[in-house]
VMD Tcl script that builds the backbone (N, CA, C; Angstrom):
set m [mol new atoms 261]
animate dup $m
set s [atomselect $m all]
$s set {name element resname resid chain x y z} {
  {N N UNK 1 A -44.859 -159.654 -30.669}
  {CA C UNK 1 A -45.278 -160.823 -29.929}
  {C C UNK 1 A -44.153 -161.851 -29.849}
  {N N UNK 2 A -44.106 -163.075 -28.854}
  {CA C UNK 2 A -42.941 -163.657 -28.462}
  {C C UNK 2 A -43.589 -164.907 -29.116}
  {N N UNK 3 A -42.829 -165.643 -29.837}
  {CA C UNK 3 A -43.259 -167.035 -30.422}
  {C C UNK 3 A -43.291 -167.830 -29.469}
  {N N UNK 4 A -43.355 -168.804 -30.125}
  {CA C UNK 4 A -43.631 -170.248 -28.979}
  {C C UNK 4 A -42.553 -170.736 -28.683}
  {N N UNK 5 A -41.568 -170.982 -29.844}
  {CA C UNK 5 A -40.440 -171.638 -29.720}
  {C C UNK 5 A -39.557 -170.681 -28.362}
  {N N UNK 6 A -39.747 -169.381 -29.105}
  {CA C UNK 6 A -39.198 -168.434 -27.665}
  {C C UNK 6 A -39.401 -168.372 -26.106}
  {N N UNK 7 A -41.154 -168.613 -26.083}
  {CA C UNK 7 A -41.577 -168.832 -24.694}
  {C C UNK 7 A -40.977 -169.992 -24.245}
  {N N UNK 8 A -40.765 -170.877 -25.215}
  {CA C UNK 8 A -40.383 -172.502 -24.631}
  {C C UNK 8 A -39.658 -172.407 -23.795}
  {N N UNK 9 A -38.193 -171.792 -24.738}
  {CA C UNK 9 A -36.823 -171.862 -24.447}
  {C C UNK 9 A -36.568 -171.088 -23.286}
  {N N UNK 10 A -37.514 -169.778 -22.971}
  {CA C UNK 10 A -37.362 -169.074 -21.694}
  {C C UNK 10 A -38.079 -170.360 -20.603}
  {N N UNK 11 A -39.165 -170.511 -20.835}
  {CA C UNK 11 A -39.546 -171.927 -19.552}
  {C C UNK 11 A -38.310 -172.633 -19.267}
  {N N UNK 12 A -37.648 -173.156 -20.466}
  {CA C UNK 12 A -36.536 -174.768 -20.143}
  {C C UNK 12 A -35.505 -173.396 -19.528}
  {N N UNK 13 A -35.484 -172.698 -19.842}
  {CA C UNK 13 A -34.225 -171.904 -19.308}
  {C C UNK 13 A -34.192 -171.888 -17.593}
  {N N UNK 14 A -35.635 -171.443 -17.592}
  {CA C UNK 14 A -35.774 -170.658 -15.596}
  {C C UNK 14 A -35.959 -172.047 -15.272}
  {N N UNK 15 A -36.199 -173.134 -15.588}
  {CA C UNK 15 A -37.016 -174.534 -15.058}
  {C C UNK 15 A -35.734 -175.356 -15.329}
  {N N UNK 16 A -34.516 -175.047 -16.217}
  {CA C UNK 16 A -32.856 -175.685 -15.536}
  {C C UNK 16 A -32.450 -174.862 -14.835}
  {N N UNK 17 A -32.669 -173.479 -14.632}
  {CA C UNK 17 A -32.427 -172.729 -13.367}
  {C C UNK 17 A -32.479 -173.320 -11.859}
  {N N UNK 18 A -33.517 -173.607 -12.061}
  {CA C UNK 18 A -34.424 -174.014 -10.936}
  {C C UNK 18 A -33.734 -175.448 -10.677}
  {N N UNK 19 A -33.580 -175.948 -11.259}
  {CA C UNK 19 A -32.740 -177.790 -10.904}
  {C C UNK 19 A -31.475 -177.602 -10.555}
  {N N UNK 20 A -30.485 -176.609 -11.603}
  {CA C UNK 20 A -29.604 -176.388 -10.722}
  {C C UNK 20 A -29.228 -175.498 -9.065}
  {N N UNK 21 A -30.464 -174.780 -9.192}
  {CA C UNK 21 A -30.347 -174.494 -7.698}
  {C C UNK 21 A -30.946 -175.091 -6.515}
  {N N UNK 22 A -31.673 -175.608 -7.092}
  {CA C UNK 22 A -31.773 -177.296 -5.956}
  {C C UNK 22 A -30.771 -177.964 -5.712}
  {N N UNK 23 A -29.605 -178.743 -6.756}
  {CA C UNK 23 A -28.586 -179.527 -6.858}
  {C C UNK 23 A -27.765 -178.978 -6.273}
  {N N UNK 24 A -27.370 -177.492 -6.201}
  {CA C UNK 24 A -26.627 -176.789 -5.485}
  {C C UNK 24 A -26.407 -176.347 -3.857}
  {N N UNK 25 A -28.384 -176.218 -3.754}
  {CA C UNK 25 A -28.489 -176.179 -2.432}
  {C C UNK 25 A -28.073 -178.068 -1.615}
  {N N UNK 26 A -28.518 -178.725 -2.146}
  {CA C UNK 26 A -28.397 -180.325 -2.037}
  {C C UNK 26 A -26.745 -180.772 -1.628}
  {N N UNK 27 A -26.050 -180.363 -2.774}
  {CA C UNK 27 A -25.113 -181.188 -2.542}
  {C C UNK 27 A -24.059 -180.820 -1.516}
  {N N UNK 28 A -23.799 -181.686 -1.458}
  {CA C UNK 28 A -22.502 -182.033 0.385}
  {C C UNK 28 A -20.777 -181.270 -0.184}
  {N N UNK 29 A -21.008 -181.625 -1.902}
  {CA C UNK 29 A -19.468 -181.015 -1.916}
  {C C UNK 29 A -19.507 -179.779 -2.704}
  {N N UNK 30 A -18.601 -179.288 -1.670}
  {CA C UNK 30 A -18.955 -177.891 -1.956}
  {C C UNK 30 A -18.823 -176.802 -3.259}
  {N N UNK 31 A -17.714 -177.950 -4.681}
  {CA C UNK 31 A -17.162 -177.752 -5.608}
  {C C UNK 31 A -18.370 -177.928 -7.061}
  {N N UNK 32 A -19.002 -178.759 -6.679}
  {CA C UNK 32 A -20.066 -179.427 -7.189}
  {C C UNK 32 A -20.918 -178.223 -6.999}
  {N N UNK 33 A -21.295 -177.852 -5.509}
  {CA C UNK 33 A -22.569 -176.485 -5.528}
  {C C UNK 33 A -22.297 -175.598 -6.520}
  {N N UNK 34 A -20.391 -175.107 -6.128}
  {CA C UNK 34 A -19.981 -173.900 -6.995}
  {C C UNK 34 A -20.668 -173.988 -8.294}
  {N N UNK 35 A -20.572 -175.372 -8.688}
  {CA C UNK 35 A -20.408 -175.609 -10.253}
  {C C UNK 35 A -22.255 -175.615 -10.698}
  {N N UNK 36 A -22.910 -175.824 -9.723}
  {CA C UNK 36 A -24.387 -175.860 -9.801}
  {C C UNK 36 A -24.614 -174.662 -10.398}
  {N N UNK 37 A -23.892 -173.748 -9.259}
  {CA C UNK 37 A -24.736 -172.397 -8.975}
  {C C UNK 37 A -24.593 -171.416 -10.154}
  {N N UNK 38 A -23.168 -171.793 -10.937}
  {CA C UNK 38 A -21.988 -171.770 -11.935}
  {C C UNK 38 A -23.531 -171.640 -13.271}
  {N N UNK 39 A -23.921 -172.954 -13.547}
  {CA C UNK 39 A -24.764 -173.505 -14.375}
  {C C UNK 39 A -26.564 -173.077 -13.916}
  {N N UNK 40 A -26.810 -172.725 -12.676}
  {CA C UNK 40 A -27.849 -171.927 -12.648}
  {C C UNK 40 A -27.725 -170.415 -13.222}
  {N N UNK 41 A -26.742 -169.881 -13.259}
  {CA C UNK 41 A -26.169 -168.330 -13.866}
  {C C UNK 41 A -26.618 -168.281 -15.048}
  {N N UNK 42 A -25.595 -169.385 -15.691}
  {CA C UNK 42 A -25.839 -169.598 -16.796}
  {C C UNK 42 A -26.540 -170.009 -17.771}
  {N N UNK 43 A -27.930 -170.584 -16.981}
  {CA C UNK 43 A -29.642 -170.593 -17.991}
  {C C UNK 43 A -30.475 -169.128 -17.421}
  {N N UNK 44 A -29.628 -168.538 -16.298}
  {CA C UNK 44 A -30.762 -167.426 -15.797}
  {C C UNK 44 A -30.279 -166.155 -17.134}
  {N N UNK 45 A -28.836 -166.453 -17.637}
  {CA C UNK 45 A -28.367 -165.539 -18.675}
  {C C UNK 45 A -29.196 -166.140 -19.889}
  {N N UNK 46 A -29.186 -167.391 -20.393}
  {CA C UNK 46 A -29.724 -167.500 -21.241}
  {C C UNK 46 A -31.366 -167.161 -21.483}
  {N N UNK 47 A -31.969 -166.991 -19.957}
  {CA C UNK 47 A -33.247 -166.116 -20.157}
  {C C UNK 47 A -33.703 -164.921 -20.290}
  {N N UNK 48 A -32.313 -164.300 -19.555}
  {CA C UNK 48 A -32.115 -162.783 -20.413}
  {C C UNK 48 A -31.745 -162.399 -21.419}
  {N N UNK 49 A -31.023 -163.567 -21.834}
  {CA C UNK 49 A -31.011 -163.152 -23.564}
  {C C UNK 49 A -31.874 -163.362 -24.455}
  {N N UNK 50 A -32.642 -164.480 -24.403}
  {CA C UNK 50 A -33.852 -164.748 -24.662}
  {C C UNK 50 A -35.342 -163.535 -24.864}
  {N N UNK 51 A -35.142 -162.964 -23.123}
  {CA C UNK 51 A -35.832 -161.631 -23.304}
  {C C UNK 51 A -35.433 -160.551 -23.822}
  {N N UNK 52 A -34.325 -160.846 -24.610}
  {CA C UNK 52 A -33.519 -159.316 -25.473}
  {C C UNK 52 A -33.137 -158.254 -24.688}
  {N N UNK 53 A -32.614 -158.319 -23.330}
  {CA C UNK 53 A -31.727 -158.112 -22.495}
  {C C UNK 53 A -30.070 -157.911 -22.788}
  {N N UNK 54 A -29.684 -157.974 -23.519}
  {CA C UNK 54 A -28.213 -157.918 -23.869}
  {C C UNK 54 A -27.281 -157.376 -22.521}
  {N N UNK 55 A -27.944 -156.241 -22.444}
  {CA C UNK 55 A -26.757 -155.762 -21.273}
  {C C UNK 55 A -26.711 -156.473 -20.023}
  {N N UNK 56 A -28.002 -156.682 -19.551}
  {CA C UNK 56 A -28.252 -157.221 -18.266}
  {C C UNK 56 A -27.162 -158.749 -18.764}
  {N N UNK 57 A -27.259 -159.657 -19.490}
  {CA C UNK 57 A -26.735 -160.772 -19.710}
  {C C UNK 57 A -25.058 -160.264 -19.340}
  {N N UNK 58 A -24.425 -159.784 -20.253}
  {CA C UNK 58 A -22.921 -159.350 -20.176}
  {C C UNK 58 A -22.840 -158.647 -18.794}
  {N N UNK 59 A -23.551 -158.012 -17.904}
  {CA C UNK 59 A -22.650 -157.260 -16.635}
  {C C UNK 59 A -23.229 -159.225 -16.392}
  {N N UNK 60 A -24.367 -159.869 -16.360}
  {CA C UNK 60 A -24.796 -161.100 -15.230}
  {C C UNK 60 A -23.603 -162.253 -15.395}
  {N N UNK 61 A -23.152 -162.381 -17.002}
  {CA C UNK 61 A -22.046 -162.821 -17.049}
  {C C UNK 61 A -21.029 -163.479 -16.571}
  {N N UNK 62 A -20.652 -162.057 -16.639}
  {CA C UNK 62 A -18.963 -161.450 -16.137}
  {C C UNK 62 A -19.339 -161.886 -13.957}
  {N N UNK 63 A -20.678 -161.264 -14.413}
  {CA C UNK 63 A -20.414 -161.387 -12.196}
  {C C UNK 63 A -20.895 -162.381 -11.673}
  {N N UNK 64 A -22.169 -163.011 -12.191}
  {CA C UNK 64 A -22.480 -164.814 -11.924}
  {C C UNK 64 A -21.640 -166.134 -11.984}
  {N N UNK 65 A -21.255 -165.643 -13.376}
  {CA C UNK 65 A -20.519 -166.786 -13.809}
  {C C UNK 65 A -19.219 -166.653 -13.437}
  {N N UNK 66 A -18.220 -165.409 -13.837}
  {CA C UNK 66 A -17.049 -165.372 -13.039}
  {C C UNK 66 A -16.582 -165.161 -12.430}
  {N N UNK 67 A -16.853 -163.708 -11.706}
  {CA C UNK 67 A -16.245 -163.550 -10.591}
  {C C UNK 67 A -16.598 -164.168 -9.023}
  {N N UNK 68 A -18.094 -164.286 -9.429}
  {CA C UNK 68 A -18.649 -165.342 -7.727}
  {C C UNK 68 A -18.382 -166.346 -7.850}
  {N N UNK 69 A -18.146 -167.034 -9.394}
  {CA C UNK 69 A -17.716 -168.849 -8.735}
  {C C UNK 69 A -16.373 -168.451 -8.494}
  {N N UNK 70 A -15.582 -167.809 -9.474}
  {CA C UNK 70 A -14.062 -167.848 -8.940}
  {C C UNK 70 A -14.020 -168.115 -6.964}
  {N N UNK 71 A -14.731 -166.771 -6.573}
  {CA C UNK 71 A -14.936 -166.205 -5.267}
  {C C UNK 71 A -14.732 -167.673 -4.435}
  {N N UNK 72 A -16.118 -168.323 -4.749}
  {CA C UNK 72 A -16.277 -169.393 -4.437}
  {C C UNK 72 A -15.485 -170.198 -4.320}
  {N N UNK 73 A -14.778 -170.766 -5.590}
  {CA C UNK 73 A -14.109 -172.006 -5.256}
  {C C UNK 73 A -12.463 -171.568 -4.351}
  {N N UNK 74 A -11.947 -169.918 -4.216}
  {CA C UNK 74 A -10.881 -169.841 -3.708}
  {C C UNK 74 A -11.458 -169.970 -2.356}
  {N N UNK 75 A -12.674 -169.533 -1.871}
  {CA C UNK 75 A -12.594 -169.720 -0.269}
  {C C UNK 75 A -12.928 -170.959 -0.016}
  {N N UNK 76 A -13.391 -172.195 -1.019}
  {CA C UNK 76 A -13.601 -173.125 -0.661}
  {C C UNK 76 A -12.238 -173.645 -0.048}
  {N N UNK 77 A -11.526 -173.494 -1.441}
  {CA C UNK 77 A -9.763 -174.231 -1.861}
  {C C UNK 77 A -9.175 -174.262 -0.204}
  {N N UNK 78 A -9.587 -172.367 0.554}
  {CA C UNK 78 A -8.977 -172.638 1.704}
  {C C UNK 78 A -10.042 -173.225 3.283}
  {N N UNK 79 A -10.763 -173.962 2.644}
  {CA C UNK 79 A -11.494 -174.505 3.928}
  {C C UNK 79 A -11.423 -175.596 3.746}
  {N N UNK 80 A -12.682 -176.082 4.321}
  {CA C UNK 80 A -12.828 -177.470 3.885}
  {C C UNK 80 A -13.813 -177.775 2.244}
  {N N UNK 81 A -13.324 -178.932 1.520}
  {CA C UNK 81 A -14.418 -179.007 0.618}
  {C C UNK 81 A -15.557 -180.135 0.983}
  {N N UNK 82 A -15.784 -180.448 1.901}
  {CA C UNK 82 A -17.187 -181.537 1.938}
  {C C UNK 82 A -17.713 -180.691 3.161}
  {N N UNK 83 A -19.155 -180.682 2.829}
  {CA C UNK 83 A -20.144 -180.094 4.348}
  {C C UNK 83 A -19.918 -181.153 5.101}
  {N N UNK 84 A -19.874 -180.888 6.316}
  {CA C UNK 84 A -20.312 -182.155 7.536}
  {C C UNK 84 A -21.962 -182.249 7.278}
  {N N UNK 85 A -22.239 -183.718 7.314}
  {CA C UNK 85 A -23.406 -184.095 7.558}
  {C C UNK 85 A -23.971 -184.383 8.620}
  {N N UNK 86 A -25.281 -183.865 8.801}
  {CA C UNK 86 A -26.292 -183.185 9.982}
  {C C UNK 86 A -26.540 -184.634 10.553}
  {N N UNK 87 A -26.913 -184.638 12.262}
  {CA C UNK 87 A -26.712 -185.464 12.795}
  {C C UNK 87 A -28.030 -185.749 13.510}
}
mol reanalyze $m
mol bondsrecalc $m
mol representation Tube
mol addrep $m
């Protein structure tokens, strides 16, 4: 059975998930989303570890956290970094 303290920490986990991918979808600069989306990865890992997931966490890792923000912030680096705002 999963304790309480455990269920908690999986709730606060998916429920800062969830804020940072609002903040991410939200914000205008585009370095800031990276970094949202960066920090949504990284409570969705801490809910797989939580669920005793180990592997799933290390490949989600390595490919959430580093290689798509990297991704991210180099194609930002060569565009623009602020969205135009809707008119």
């Amino acid at each position: 059975m999963m304790s309480l303290f455990t269920a908690s920490l999986i709730i606060f986990a998916l429920t800062l998930g969830a804020v940072f991918a609002y903040f991410a979808i939200k914000s205008r600069d585009l370095v800031k989303a990276a970094v949202f989306s960066a920090g949504q990865s990284a409570a969705f890992a801490l809910a797989f570890f939580m669920l005793m997931a180990p592997d799933i966490v290390l490949a989600y890792v390595a490919v959430a956290i580093g290689i798509y923000t990297v991704v991210l912030l180099y194609v930002i680096n060569k565009t623009e970094r602020f969205e135009e705002a809707e008119e």
